[in-house]
Structures are given as structure tokens and as C-alpha cells.
C-alpha positions in Angstrom: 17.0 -23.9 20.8 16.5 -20.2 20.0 12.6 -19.1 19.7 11.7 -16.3 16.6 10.3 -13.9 18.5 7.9 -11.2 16.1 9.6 -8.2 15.5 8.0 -5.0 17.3 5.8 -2.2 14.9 8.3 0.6 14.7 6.2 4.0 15.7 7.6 7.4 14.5 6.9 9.9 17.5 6.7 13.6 16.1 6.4 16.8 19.2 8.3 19.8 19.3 8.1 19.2 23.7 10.7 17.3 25.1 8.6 16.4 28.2 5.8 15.3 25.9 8.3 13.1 23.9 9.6 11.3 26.5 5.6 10.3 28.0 5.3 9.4 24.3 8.2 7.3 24.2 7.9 5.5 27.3 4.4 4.4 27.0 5.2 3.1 23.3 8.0 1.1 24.5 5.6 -0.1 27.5 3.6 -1.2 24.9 6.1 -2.8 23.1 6.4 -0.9 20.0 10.0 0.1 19.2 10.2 4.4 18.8 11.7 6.7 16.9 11.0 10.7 18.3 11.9 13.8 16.4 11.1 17.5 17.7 9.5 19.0 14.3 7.2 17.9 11.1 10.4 18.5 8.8 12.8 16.2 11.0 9.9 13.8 10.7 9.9 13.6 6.8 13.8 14.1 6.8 13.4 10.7 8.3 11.0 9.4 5.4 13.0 10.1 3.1 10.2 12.9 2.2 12.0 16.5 1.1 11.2 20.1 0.3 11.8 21.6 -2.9 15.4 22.9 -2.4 16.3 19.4 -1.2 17.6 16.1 -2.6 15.3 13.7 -4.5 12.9 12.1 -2.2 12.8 8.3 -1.5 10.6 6.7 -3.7 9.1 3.9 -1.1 9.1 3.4 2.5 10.9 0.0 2.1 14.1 1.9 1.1 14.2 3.1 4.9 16.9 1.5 7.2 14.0 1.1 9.7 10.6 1.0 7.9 8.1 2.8 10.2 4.2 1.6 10.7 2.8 4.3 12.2 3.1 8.1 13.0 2.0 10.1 15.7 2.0 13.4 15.8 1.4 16.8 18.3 -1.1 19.1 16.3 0.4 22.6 17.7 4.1 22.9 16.6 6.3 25.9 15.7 7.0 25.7 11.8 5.2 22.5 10.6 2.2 21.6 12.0 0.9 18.1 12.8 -1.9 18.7 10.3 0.5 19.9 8.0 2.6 16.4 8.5 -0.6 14.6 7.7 -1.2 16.0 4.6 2.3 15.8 3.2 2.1 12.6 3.7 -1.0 11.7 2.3 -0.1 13.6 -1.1 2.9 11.2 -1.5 2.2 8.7 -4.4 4.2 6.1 -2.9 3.7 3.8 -0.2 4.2 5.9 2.8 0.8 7.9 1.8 -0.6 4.2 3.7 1.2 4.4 6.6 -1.5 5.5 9.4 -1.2 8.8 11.1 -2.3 9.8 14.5 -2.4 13.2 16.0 -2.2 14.3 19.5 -3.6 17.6 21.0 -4.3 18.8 24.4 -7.2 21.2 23.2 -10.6 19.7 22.9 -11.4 21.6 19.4 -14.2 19.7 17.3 -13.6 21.2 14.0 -9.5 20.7 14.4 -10.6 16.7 15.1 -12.9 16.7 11.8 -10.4 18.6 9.7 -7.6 16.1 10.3 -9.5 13.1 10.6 -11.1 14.2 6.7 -7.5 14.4 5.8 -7.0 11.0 6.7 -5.8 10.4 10.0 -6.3 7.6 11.5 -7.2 8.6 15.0 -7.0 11.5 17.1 -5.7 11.7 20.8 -6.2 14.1 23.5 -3.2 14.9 25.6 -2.0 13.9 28.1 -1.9 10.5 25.6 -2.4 7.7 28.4 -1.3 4.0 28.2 -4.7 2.9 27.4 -4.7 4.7 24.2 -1.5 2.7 23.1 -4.2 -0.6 22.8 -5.8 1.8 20.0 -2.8 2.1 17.3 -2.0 -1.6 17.0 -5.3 -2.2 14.9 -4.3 0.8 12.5 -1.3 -0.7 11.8 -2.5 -4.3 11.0 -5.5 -3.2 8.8 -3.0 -0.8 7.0 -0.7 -3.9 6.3 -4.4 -6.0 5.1 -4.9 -3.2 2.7 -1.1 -3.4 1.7 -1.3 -7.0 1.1 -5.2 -6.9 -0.6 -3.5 -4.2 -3.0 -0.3 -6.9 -3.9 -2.9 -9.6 -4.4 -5.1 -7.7 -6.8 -1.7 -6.6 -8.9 -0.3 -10.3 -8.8 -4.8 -11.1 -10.0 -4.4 -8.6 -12.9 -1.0 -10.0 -14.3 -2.1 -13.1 -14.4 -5.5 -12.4 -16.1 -4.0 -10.5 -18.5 -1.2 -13.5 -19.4 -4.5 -15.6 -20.1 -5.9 -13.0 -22.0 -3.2 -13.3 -24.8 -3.3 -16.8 -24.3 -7.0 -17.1 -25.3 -6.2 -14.7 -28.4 -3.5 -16.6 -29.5 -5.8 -19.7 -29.4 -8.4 -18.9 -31.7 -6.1 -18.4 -35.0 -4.6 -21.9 -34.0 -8.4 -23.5 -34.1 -9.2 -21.6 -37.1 -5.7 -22.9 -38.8 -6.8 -26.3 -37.8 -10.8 -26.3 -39.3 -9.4 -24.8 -42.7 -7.0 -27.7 -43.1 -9.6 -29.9 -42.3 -11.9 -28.6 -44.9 -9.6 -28.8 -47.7 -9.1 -32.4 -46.9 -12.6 -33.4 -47.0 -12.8 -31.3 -50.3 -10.1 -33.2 -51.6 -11.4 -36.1 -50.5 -15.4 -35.1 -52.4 -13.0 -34.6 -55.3 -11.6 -38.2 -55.3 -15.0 -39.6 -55.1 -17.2 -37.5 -57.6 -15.0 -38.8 -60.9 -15.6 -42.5 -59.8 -19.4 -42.2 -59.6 -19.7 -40.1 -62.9 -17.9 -42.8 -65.1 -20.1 -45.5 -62.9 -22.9 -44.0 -65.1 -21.6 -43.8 -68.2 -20.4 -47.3 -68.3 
């Protein structure tokens, strides 16, 4: 009997450095995550389905991919497209992918290049050489970005519903108020009956 086994957290590896992909690959794969690697910021968001200008319509959600990715990580110093300049591509996307935690990697120790990216939203922020200890650090970022996903699902799913008992409670009143007038005209009626019967009581 065959045993489901979970299916690994697919991690989009983004430097322009061969050597530095490879260490980034291998210590991903050590850590069981399965890896995609691409040498530049635009092959990365060729990859998301994210284009320039002069390009194709993007790809509206990150579940169109073939291979949907959980996280990215990034080198900051790259020709062309920086890794900050990755980040904040992809947190201006209004679909899903704006979610998808980013980390950058750097091997200089510069304070305000830390701040700036982690303001922009990354998620965490490696120096290099990235070690395998630092692998332990992106699983969390990936399951508290898939809480979030599913907290936003629920409160979408919350606000259809409330709004289907919404019309419901309108549609009740008129009902009610139908009901109580048709009620009153039969106990009028009824008084009508009754009042002739009790005048000709007294005149007789």
C-alpha cells in the first residue's frame, strides 16, 4: 500500500552567480524544498508570469503557474534588476503573488540596505554565504503566508454568507407585515359582524 507523502514547498532561487546558485540550490534541496534558480530579477518574473510594458499580458494569479512557487529568494547586488527591485515588483502586484514571501540574500553587512528591503516587505534577510541553518528559517514564512491565504478565503466565504442573510432578513419583514394586515381586516370584519347584532338587541 502506497503512503501520500506531502508535497515539498517549491522555492524560486534568484542570483546572477552561478557558484552562489548552486550553494543555494543544494542546501534547498538538503532541506527538502524542491528549487527553481534563474540568473536575473526579469528571468524571475518571466517565471511568474509577471511582464514589462512591451510584454504580453501578465498572469493574473499565481495558481495559473505550472509549478506554483511559495517562496522567493533573492541576491540584493545584481546587474540589471536588483533584488530589491524584485521585491518591490512583486509586492505592487494586485494578485496573489504580492503574498508570496520574499527573502534576500547579501554578502555586505549594510544596515540601512536590511531596513529598506525589510520596510518593503521582505520577509527576511540573509547574509551570504546563506548556510544550512538558515534554510530552518523560510519554512515558517511560508506556512504563515498560506494562514493569511486561508484567513483571507474564510473572511470572503464570512461575507457572502452574511450578506445572503441580509436579503433574507429584508425580504422577511414585508412578509410579517402582509401577514398582521390580513389579520386586522379579519378581526374588523369580524367587530362588523357583531356590532349590528347588539344594536338591534336594544331596540327590541
Amino acid at each position: 500500500m502506497a503512503v501520500a507523502t506531502e508535497t515539498p514547498f517549491h522555492v524560486l532561487a534568484v542570483d546572477d552567480s552561478l557558484l552562489d546558485r548552486k550553494l543555494i540550490e543544494r542546501l534547498l534541496k538538503t532541506s527538502s524544498f524542491q528549487v527553481t534558480t534563474v540568473d536575473s530579477g526579469s528571468k524571475a518574473l518571466e517565471f511568474l508570469g509577471i511582464h514589462g510594458e512591451d510584454s504580453s499580458p501578465p498572469v493574473s494569479d499565481a495558481d495559473q503557474l505550472e509549478v506554483a512557487v511559495n517562496l522567493i529568494i533573492t541576491d540584493y547586488c545584481m546587474p540589471g534588476m536588483t533584488g530589491y527591485d524584485l521585491l518591490k515588483k512583486i509586492k505592487q502586484e494586485s494578485t496573489s503573488l504580492r503574498d508570496i514571501p520574499v527573502v534576500i540574500m547579501s554578502s555586505e553587512n549594510i544596515p540601512s540596505r536590511i531596513n529598506r528591503c525589510l520596510e518593503e516587505g521582505a520577509d527576511e534577510f540573509f547574509l551570504k554565504p546563506v548556510r544550512l541553518s538558515d534554510m530552518s528559517k523560510l519554512k515558517p514564512h511560508i506556512l504563515k503566508s498560506r494562514c493569511k491565504e486561508h484567513y483571507h478565503q474564510e473572511q470572503h466565504q464570512q461575507s457572502d454568507s452574511d450578506s445572503d442573510s441580509n436579503s433574507n432578513e429584508c425580504s422577511n419583514p414585508t412578509n410579517n407585515s402582509s401577514s398582521d394586515n390580513s389579520n386586522s381586516r379579519k378581526r374588523k370584519a369580524e367587530d362588523d359582524e357583531v356590532l349590528p347584532q347588539t344594536n338591534r338587541s336594544r331596540h327590541s
